[in-house]
N, C-alpha and C positions, 0 to 999 in steps of 0.2 A: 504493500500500500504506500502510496506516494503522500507526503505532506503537501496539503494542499494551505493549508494556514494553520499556524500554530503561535500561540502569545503565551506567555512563561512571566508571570507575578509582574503582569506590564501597569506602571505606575507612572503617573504624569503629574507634578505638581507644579501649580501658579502661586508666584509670592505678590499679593497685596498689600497695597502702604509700604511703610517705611519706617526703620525701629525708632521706637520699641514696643511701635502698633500696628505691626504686619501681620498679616495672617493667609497662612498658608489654604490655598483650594486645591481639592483632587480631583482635579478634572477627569484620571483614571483609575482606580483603585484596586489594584492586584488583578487584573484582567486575564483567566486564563480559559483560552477557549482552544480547539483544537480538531481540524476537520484533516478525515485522510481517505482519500479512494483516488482510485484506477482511471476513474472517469473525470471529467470535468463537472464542474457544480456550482450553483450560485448561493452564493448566504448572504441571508438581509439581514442587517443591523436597524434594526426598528426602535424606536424611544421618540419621545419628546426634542422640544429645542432645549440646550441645556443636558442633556441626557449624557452625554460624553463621546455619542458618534463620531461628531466630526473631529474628535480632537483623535477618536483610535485611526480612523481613515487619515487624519497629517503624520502619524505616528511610521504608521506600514507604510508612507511615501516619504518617510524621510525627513518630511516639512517642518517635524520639529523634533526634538531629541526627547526620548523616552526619561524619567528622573529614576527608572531602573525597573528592570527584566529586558525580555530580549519578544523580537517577530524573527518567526521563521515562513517563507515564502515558497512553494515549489524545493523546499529541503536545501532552501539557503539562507542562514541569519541575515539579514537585511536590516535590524533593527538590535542596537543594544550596543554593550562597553567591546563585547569581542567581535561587533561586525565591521568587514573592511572592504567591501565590495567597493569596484570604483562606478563612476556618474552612469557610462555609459552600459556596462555590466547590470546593474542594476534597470536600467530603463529598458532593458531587454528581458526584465523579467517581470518589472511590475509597470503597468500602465495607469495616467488617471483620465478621468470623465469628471467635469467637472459641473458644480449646478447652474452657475450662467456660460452660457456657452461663447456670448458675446466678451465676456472677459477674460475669456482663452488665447481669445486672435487679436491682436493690437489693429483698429482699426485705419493703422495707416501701412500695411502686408495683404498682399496676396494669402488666402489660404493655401492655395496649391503649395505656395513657398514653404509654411510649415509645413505640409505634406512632406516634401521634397527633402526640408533639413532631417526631418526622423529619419527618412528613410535612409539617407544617406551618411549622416551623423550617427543616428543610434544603429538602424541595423547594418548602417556599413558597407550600403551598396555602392555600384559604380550607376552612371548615369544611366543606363537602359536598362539595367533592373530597378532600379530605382523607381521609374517612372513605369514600368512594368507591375511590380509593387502597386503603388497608388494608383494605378486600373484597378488590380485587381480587388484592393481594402475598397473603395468608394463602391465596386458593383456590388459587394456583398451586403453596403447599407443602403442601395439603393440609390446611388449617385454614379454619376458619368463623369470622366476626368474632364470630356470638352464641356460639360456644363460646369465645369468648379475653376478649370482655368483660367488667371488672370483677375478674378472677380474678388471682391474685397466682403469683408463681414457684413458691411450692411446691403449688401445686393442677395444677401439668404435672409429667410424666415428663420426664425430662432430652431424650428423643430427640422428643417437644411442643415444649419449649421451646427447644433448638435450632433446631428451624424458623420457631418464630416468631424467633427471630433471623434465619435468611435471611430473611423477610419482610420484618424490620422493614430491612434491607441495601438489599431490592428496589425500595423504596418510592420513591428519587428517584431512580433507571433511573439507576445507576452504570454507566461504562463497564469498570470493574474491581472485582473482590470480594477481599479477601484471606483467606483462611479458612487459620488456623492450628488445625493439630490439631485437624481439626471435629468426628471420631468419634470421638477417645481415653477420653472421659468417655463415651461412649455405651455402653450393651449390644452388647455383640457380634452378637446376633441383629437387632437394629436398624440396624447401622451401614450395611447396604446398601442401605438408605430412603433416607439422608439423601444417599449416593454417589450413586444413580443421580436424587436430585434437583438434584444439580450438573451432573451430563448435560442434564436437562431444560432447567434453566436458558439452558446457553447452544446448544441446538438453539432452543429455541421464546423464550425470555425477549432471545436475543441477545448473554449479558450474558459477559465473558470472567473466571478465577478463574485466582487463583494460591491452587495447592494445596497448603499447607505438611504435609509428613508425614513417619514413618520405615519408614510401610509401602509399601516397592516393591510388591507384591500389588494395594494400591487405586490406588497414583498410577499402574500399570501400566495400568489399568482402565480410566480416565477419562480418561488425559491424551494432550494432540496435542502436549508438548513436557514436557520433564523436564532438571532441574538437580538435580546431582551435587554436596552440598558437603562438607566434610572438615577440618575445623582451619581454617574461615574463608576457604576458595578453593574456588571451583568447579574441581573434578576432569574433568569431563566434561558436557557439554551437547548438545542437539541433539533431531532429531523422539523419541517416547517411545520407539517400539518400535525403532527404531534403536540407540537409548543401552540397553534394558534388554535386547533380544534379542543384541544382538551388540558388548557394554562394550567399552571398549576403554582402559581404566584398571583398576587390579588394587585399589584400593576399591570401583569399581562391581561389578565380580565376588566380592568379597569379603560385600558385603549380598545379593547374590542368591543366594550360598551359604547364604548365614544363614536363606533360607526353605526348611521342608520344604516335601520333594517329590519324589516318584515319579519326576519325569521333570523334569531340568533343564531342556528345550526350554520354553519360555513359549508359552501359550495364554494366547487370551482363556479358556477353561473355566479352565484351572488359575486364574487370576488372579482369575476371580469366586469360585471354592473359597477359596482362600488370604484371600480380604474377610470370607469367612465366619468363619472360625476365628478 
């Protein structure tokens, strides 16, 4: 069995004020989770704002230094005191998605251009695979390279250009994606494009996501594993429909309240309903 994500007593703390009335916050508090198969597989981190999601998703990227344990990614420390993967080593293993997509791409670049730097910078092509590459990542979300050539951020809809951001993710075949709040910014009508392209992903692309979100509805959807977090501890963890149909912590029951619905029992139908709305 392959490690597919693994966190080891992952702790993160914020110092507030200044002495001799400072006071420490834990943003993460001994976080230890730990997913392993053969296959590729999605796990939602579900919680509130405030819950400690996004600060574990800056952690597994690096964005901020852990105040002690370790992430292990695809069965390589990537995160901690004895990790020493270098920029580009790393960016060929973990990819991000980010939740505005317009603050991905600097609106005075070409997206092809990012395209073009990953491919070539991280995965390290020469120029005809390169741009071979970026055919191949844009058809798989749905995009054409001659419609994305030349054209700048604001000439795409936000739910465009989030995909050419999974694209541009796909480009050096990461073992792991992290997509924080990928369809918050999106149109509601749209947001189940870009869901059910996270599906596609890792049936046919291989590729496994952690899915950072507040909507139990979508991570109920997608996911084969689900993280419960709460004032910076995971509450509750385990297979998805396991953890959402039958909680067994009274936070988790408490966000599944918080979704209308006709009928408490969880459906796949209710749960594509509830993406929609």
């Amino acid at each position: 069995m392959r490690t597919i994500l693994k966190t080891e007593g992952l702790n993160k703390d914020y110092q507030l004020g200044g002495f001799p009335r400072n006071v420490t916050i834990k943003a993460l508090d001994n976080i230890n989770i730990t997913v392993e198969s053969d296959e590729p597989v999605i796990i939602s981190v579900v919680g509130e704002s405030g819950s400690g999601k996004t600060t574990l998703a800056k952690v597994i990227l690096r964005l901020v230094q852990p105040s002690s344990g370790a992430v292990t990614v695809a069965d390589h420390l990537v995160a901690g005191k004895r990790a020493r993967p270098d920029k580009t080593e790393f960016l060929r293993t973990v990819q991000p998605i980010f939740q505005n997509p317009f603050e991905a791409f600097s609106r005075y670049r070409t997206v092809d251009a990012y395209l073009y730097e990953t491919a070539t910078r991280v995965a390290q092509l020469g120029r005809d695979r390169a741009i071979a590459a970026m055919e191949e990542a844009l058809s798989v979300v749905g995009l054409e390279y001659k419609d994305v050539r030349g054209k700048y951020p604001n000439q795409f809809s936000g739910g465009e250009l989030q995909r050419a951001s999974v694209a541009r993710a796909l480009i050096p075949h990461p073992s792991l994606i992290i997509a924080d709040e990928p369809v918050s910014m999106i149109d509601a009508s749209r947001r189940l494009i870009i869901i059910n392209l996270f599906l596609a992903l890792k049936q046919e692309y291989k590729t496994s996501l952690v899915y950072i979100t507040h909507d139990l509805a979508t991570a109920y959807y997608i996911s084969d594993y689900t993280v419960v977090m709460n004032h910076g501890t995971v509450v509750e963890f385990g297979e998805a429909k396991q953890v959402l149909q039958n909680p067994r912590h009274e936070y988790t029951r408490l966000l599944l309240d918080s979704i209308p619905s006709l009928d408490h029992k969880w459906t796949e139908e209710i749960a594509i309903d509830a993406s929609r709305n």
